[in-house]
C-alpha positions as CSV (number, residue, x, y, z in Angstrom):
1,X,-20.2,13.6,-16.4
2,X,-17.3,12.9,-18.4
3,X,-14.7,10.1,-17.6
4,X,-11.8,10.8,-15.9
5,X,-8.7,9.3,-15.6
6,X,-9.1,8.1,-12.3
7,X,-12.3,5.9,-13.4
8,X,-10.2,4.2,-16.5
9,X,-7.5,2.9,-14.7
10,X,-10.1,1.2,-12.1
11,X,-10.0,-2.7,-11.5
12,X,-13.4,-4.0,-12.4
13,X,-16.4,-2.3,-10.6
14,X,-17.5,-6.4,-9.7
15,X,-14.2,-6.8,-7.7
16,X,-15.5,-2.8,-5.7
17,X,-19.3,-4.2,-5.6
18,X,-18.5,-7.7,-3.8
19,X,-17.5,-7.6,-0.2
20,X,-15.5,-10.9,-0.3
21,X,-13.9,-9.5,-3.5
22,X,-13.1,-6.0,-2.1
23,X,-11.0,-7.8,0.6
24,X,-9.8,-10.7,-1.1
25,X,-8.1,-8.9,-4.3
26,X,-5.8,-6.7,-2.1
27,X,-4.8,-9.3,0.5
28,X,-4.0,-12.4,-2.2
29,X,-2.4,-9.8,-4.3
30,X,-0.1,-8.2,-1.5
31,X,0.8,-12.5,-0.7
32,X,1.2,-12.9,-4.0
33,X,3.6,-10.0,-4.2
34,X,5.3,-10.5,-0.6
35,X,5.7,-14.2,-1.2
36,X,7.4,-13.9,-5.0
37,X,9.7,-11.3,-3.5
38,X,11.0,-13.0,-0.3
39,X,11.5,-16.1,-2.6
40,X,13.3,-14.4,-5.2
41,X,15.5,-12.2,-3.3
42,X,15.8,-13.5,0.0
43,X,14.3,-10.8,1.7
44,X,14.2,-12.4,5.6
45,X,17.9,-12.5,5.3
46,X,18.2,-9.1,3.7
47,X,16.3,-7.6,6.5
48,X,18.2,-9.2,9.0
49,X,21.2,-8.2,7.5
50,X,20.5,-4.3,7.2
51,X,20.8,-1.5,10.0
52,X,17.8,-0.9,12.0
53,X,16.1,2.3,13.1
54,X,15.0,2.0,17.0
55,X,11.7,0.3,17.1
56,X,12.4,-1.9,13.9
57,X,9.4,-4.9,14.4
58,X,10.3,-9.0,14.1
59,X,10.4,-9.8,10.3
60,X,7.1,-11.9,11.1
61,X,4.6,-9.1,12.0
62,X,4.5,-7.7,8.4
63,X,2.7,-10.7,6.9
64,X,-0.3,-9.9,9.3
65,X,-0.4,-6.4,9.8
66,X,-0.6,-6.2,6.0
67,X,-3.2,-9.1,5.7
68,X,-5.5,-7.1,8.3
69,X,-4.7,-3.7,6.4
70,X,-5.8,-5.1,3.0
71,X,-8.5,-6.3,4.5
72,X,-9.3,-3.0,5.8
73,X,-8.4,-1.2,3.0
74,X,-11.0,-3.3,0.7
75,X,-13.9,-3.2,2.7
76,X,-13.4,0.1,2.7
77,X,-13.2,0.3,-1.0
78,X,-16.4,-1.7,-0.9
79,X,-18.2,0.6,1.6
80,X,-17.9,3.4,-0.6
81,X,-18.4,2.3,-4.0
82,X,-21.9,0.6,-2.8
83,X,-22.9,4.0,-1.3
84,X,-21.4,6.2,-3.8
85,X,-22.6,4.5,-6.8
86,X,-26.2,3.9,-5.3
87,X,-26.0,7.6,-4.7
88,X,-29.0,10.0,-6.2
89,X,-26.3,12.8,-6.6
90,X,-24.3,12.3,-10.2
91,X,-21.4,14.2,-8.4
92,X,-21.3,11.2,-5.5
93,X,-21.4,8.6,-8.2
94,X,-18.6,10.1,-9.9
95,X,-16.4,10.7,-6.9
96,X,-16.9,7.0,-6.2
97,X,-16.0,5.8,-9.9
98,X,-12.7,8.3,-9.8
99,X,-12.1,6.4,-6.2
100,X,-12.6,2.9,-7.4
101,X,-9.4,4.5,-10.1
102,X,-7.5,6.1,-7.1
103,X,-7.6,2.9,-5.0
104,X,-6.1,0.8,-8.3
105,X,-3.6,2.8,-8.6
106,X,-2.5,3.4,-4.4
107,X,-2.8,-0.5,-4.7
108,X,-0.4,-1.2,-7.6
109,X,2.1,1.5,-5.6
110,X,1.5,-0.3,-2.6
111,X,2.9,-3.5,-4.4
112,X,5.4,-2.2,-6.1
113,X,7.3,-1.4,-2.6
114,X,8.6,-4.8,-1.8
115,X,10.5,-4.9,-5.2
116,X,11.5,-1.6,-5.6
117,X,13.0,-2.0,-1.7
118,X,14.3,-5.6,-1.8
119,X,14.5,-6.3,-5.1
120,X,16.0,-3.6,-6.7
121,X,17.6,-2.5,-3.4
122,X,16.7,1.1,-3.5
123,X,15.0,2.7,-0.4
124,X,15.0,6.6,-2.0
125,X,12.7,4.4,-4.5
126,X,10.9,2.6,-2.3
127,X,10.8,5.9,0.1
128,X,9.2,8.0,-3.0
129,X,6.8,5.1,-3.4
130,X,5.4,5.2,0.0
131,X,4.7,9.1,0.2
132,X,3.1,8.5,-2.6
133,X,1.2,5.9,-1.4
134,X,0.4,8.0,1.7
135,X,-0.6,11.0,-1.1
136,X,-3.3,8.7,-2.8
137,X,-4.3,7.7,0.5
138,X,-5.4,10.9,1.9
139,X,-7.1,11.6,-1.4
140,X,-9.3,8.1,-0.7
141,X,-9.8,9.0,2.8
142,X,-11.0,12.5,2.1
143,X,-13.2,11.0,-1.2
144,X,-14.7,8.3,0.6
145,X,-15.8,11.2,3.5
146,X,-17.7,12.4,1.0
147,X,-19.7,9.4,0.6
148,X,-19.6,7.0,3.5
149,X,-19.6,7.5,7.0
150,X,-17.6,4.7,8.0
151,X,-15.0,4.4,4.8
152,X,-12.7,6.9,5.3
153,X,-12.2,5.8,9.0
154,X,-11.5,2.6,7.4
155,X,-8.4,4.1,5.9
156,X,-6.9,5.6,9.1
157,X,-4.5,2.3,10.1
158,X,-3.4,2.2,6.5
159,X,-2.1,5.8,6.8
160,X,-0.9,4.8,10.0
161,X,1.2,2.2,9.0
162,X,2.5,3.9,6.4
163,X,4.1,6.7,8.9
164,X,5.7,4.1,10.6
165,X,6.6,2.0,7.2
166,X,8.1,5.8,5.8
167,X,10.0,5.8,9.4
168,X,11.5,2.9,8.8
169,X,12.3,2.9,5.3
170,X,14.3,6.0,5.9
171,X,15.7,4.7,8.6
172,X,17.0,1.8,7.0
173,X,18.0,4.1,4.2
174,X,20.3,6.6,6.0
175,X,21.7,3.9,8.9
176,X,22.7,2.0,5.9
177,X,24.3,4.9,4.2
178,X,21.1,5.0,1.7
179,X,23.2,2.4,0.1
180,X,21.8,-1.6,0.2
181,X,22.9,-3.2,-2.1
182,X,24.1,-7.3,-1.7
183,X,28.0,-5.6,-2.0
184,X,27.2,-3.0,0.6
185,X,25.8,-5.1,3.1
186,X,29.1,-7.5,2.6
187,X,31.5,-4.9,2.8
188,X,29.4,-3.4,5.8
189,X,29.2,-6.9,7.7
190,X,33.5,-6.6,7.3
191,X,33.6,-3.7,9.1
């Protein structure tokens, strides 16, 4: 089968074959990612400083909950790529070199949230971002069904926490007056 452009935007197949990789990459890049932005911009005090929706969680739970769903999310990526490319069936192999693509690119979405939300300050952004997130997700889930039993299950929390992250975000966004920017959240602290 012909290459598509799922399978040439993939990280290396090594880092999808290797367990410890599959789970590492994610998780070191997402701390990577979470720890350049909250030094950078601040983003404990930024978060602190913004309207809540009800239900908002303590600024410390992200750092786990996103170390466990990276996790998950790799292994999952690992699951299916081992199945899928030890697969008789050219179609399986292909749906899990197109995945391998789809998963690269949900990732580098997935990081681009923190900077796009506290960076640049922009939750429509950051909002956009996470449905698409969500939209890649789905695809994952419903391409690792077709190869693993256990995979696509694997993906569930992720989509979970991305509800709840899309709840918030918008939230935050229209409490906030969509508008969160250092100058806002001055003015709005005035009030």
């Amino acid at each position: 089968m012909a290459s598509s452009f799922w399978s040439n935007v993939s990280l290396p197949t090594a880092v999808f074959t290797s367990p410890i990789a599959a789970i590492v990459t994610p998780a070191v890049a997402g701390a990577a990612i979470g720890y350049g932005t909250t030094k950078l911009f601040n983003t404990k005090n930024t978060y602190r400083s913004l309207r809540q929706p009800p239900g908002s969680p303590p600024g410390w739970l992200f750092g786990p909950v996103w170390t466990m769903l990276y996790g998950t999310m790799g292994y999952a990526s690992y699951r299916a790529t081992t199945a899928g490319l030890s697969s008789p069936s050219s179609l399986v192999r292909h749906v899990a070199h197109d995945s391998q693509g789809l998963y690269t690119v949900q990732l580098a979405a997935n990081l681009l949230w923190m900077p796009l939300f506290f960076g640049l300050r922009k939750p429509v952004l950051s909002l956009v971002d996470i449905a698409l997130q969500a939209g890649m997700a789905v695809g994952l889930a419903y391409n690792y069904y077709r190869i693993d039993d256990v995979a696509p299950w694997l993906v569930v929390p992720y989509l979970g926490w991305l509800g709840y992250a899309s709840y918030l975000n918008f939230g935050v966004g229209y409490l906030n007056g969509w508008d969160i920017s250092e100058e806002a959240v001055e003015r709005r602290k005035k009030e």
